[in-house]
Backbone bond lengths (Angstrom), bond angles and torsions (degrees), N, CA, C in turn:
res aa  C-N    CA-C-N  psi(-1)  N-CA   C-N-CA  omega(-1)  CA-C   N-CA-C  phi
1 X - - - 1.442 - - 1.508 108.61 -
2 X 1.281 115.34 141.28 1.424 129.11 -176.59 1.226 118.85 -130.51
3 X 1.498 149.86 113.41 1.279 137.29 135.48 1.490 127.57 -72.20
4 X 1.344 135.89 113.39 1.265 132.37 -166.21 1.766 84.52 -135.87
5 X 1.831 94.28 -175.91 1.772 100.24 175.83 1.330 114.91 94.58
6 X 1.675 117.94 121.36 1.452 116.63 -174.31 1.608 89.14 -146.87
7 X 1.678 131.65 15.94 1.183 139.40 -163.80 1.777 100.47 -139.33
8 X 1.531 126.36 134.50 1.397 109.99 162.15 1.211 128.00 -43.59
9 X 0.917 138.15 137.41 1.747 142.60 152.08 1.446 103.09 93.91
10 X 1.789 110.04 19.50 1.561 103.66 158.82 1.444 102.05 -97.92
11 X 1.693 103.87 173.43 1.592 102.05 -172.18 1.770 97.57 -77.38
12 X 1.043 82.44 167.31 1.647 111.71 171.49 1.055 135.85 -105.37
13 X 1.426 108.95 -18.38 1.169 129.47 -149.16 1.665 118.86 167.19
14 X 0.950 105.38 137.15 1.877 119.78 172.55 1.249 115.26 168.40
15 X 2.249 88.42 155.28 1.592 100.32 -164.86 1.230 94.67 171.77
16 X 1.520 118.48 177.99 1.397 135.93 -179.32 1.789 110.34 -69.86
17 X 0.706 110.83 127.52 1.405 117.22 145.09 1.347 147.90 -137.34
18 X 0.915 161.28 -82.33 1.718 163.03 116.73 1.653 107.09 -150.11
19 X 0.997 111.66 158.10 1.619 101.94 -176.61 1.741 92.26 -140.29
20 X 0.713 96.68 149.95 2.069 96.86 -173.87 1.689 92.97 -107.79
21 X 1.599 87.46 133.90 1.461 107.86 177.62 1.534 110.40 -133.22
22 X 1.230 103.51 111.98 1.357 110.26 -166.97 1.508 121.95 54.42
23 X 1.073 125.08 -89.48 1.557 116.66 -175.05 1.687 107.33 -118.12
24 X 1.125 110.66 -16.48 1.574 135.60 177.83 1.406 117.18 -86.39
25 X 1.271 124.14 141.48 1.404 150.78 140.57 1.523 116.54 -52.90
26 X 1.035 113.22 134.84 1.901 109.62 -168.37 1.795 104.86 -150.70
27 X 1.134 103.02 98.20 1.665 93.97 -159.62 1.855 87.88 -75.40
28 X 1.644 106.68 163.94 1.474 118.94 176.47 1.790 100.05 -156.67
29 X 1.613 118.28 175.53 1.223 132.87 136.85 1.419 135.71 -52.40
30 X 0.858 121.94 76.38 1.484 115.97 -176.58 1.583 113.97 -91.96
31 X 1.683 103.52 126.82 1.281 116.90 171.71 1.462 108.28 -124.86
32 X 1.426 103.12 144.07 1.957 125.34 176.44 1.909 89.39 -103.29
33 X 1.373 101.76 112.42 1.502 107.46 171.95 1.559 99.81 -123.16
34 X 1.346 119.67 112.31 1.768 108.02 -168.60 0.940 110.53 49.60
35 X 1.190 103.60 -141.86 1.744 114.96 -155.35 1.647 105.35 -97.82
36 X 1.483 120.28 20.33 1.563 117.79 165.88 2.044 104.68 -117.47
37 X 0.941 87.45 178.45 1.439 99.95 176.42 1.648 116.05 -149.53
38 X 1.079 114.06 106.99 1.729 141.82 -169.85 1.357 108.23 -86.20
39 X 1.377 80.45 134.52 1.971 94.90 -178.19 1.416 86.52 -129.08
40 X 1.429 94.85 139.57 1.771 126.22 -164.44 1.757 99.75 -120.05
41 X 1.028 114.66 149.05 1.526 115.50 175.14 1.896 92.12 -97.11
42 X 1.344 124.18 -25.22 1.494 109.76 155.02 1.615 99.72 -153.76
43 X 1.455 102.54 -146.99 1.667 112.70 -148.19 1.548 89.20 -92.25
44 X 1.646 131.83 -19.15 0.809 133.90 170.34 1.413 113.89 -46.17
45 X 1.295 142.84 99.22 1.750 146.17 -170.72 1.543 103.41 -110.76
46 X 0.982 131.04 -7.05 1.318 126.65 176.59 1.894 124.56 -99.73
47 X 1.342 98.77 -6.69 1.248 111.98 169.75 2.111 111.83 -94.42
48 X 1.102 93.28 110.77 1.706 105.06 175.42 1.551 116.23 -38.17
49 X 1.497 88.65 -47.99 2.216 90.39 -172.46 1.750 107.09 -90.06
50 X 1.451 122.98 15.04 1.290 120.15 156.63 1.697 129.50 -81.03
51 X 1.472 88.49 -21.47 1.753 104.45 155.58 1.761 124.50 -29.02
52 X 0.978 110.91 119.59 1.403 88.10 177.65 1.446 94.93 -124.21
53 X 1.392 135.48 -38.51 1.147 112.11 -177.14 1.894 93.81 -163.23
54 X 1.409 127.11 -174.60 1.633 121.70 179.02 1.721 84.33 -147.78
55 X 1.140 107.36 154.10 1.292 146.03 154.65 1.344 121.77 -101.71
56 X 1.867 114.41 123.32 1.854 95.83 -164.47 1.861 84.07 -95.76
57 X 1.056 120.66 178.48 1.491 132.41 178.10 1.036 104.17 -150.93
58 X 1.187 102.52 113.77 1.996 128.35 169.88 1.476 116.44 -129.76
59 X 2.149 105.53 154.25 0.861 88.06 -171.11 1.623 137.96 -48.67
60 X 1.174 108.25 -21.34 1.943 107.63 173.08 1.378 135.28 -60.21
61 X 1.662 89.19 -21.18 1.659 94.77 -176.41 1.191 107.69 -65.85
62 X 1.739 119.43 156.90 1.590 124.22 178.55 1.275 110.42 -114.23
63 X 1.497 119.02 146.77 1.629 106.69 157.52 1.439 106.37 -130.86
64 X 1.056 101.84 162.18 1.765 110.98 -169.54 1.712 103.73 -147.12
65 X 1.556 111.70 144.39 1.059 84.76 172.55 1.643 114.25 -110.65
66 X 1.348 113.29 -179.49 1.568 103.54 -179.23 1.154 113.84 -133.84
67 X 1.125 116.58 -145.84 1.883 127.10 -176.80 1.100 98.80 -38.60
68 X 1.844 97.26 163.81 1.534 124.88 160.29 1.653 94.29 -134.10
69 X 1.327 77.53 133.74 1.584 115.41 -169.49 1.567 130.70 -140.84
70 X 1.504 120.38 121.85 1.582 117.64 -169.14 1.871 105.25 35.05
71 X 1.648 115.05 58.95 1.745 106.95 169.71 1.341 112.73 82.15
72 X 1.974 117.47 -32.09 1.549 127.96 -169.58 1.438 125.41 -88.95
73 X 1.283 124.30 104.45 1.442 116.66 -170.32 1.623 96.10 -97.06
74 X 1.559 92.01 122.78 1.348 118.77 160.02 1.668 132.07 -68.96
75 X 1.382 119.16 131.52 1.510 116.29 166.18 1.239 114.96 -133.79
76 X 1.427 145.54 165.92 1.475 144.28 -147.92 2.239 83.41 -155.44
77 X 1.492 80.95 136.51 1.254 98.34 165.18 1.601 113.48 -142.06
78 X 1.373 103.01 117.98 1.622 126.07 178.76 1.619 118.93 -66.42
79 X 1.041 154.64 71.14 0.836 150.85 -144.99 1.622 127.00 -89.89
80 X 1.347 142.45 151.74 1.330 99.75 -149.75 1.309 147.42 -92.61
81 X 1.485 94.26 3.53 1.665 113.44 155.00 1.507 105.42 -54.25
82 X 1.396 114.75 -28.04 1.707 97.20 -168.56 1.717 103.91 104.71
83 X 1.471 135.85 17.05 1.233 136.99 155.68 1.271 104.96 -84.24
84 X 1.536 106.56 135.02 1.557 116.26 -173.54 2.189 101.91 -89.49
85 X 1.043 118.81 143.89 1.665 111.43 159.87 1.511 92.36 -130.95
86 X 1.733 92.80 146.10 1.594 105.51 165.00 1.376 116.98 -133.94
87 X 1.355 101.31 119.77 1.735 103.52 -174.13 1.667 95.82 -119.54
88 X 1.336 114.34 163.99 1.114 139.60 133.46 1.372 167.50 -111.03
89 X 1.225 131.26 149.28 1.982 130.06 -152.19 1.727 92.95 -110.97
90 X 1.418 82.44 150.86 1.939 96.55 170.15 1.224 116.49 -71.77
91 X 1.845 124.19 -19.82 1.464 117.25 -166.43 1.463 83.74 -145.87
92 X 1.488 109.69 158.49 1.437 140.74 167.38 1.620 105.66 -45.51
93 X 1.232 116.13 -48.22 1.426 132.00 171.64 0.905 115.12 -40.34
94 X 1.326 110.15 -89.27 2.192 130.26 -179.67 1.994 96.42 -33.60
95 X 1.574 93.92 -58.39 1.852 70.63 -170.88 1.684 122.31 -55.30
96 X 1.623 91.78 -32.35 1.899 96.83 178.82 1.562 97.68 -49.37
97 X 1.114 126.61 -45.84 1.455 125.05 -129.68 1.830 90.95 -95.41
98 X 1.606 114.28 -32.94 1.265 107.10 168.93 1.162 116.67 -69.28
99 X 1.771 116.81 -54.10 1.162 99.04 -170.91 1.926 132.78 -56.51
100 X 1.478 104.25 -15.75 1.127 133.09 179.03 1.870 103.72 -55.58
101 X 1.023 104.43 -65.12 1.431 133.17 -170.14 1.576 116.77 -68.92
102 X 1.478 102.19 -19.58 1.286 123.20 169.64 1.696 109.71 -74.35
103 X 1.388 102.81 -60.84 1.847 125.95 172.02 1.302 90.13 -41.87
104 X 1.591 147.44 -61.93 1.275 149.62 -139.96 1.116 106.29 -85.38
105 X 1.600 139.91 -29.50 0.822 159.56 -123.76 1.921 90.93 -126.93
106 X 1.517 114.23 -73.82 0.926 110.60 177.50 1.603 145.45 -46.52
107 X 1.540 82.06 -10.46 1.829 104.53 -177.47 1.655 99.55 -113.72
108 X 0.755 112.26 38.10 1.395 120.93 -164.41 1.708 120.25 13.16
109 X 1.130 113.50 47.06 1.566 136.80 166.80 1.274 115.78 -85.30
110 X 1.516 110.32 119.84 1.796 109.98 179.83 1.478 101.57 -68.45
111 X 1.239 113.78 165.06 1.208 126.76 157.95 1.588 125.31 -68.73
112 X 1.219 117.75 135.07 1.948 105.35 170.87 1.621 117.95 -46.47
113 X 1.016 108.77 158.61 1.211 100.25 173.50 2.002 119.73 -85.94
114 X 0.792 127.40 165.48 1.003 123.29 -146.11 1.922 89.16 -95.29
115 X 1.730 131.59 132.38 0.895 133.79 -156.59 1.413 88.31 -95.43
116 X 1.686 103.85 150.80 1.776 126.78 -171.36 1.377 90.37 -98.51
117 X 1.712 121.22 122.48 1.157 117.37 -171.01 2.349 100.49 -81.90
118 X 1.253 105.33 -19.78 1.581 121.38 147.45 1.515 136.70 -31.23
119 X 0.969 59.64 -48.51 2.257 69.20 178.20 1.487 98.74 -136.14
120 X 1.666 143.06 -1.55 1.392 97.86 146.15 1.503 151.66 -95.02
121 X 1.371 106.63 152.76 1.460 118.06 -144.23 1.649 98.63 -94.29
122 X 1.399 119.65 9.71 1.748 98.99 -150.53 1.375 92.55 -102.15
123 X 0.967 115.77 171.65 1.851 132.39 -157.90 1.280 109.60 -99.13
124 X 1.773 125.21 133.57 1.655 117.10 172.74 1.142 125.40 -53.64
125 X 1.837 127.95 4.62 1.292 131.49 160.22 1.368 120.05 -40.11
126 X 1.717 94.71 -70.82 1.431 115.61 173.50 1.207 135.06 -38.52
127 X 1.321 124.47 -32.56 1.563 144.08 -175.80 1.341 100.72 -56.94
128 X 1.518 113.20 133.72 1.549 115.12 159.78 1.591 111.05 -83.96
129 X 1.566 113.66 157.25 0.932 119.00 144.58 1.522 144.51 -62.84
130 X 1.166 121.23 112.65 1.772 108.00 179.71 1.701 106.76 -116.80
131 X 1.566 101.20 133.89 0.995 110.74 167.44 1.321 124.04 -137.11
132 X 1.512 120.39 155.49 1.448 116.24 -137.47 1.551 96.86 -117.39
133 X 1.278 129.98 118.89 1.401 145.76 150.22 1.439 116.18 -51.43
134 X 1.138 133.75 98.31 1.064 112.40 -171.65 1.860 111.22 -108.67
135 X 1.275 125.52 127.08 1.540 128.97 175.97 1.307 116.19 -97.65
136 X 1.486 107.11 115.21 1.535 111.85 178.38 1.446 116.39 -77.31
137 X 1.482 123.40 -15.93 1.401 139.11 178.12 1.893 113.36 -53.71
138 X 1.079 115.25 132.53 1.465 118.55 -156.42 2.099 83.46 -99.16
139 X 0.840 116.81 8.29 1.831 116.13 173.54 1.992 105.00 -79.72
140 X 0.790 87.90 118.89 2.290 98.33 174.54 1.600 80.98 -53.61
141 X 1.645 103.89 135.92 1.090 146.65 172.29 1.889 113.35 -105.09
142 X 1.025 149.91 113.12 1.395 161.33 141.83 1.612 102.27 -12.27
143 X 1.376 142.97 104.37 1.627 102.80 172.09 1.259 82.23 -119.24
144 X 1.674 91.80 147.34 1.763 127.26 -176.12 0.848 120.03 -63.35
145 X 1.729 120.24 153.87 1.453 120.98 168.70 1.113 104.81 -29.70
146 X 1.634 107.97 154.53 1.755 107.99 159.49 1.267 79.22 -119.20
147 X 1.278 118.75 146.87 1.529 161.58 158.64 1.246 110.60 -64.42
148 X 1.300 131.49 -37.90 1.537 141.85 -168.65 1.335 108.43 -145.02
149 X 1.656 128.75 95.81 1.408 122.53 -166.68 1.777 92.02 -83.39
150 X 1.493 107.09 -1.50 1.903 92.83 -173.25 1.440 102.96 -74.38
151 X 1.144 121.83 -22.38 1.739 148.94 -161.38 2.200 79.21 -47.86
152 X 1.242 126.79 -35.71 1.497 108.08 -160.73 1.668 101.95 -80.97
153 X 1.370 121.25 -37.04 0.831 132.57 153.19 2.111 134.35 -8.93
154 X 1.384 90.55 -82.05 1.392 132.03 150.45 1.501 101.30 -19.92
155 X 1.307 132.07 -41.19 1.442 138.59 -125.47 1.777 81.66 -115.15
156 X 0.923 124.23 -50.86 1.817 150.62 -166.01 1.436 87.30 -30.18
């Protein structure tokens, strides 16, 4: 997984996920480029016929996340016609961090850039605390603004 991009229509983001197709799990590449989000049949992005399909993302679309299931945390993104997609992440994290990146994406807000643990200088004062709520309920959950997208960071 990657967040890169400080320009529109660079990625934001990419990585594995699974996308459910019909009754199946279907792992792919998934990239957030602007305001769409690309599903890759692999990591290969420079080949045209690895395309498999795009998702547009506007401000209306929703994402929520949902169940955890066999290790796989699920999230659903509403899109703004009102087509539902449901993919899933290997860790509790990756989905925060997509669905996060998704929100950022939809408001057409770059992402931070990702902090050099090398050159930063700032003090464990500063650090927020994060602590994790966790819902065992298999019902899609809303998750809230974050206030501090460095907060995933923090977590490392």
């Amino acid at each position: 997984m990657e967040t890169t991009g400080r320009r529109r229509g660079e990625k934001y983001m990419e990585g594995h996920l699974e996308f459910k197709e019909a009754s199946k799990w279907v792992p792919y590449w998934v990239v957030i480029r602007g305001r769409q989000l690309f599903i890759f049949k692999d990591a290969n992005t420079q080949i045209k016929e690895n395309i498999q399909g795009h998702v547009d993302i506007g401000t209306n679309s929703y994402f929520a996340c949902g169940k955890t299931s066999k290790g796989k945390f699920e999230f659903e993104i509403k899109a703004d016609g009102g087509k539902k997609y449901l993919f899933r992440a290997n860790t509790e994290i990756l989905r925060l961090q997509w669905v996060h990146t998704l929100g950022l994406a939809a408001q057409g807000k770059l992402p931070p850039a990702s902090p050099d643990p090398a050159t930063d200088n700032s003090s464990n004062n500063n650090k927020e605390t994060v602590t994790s709520n966790t819902n065992s309920s298999n019902q899609y959950s809303e998750v809230p603004h974050l206030h501090n997208p460095m907060m995933f960071w923090l977590l490392g």
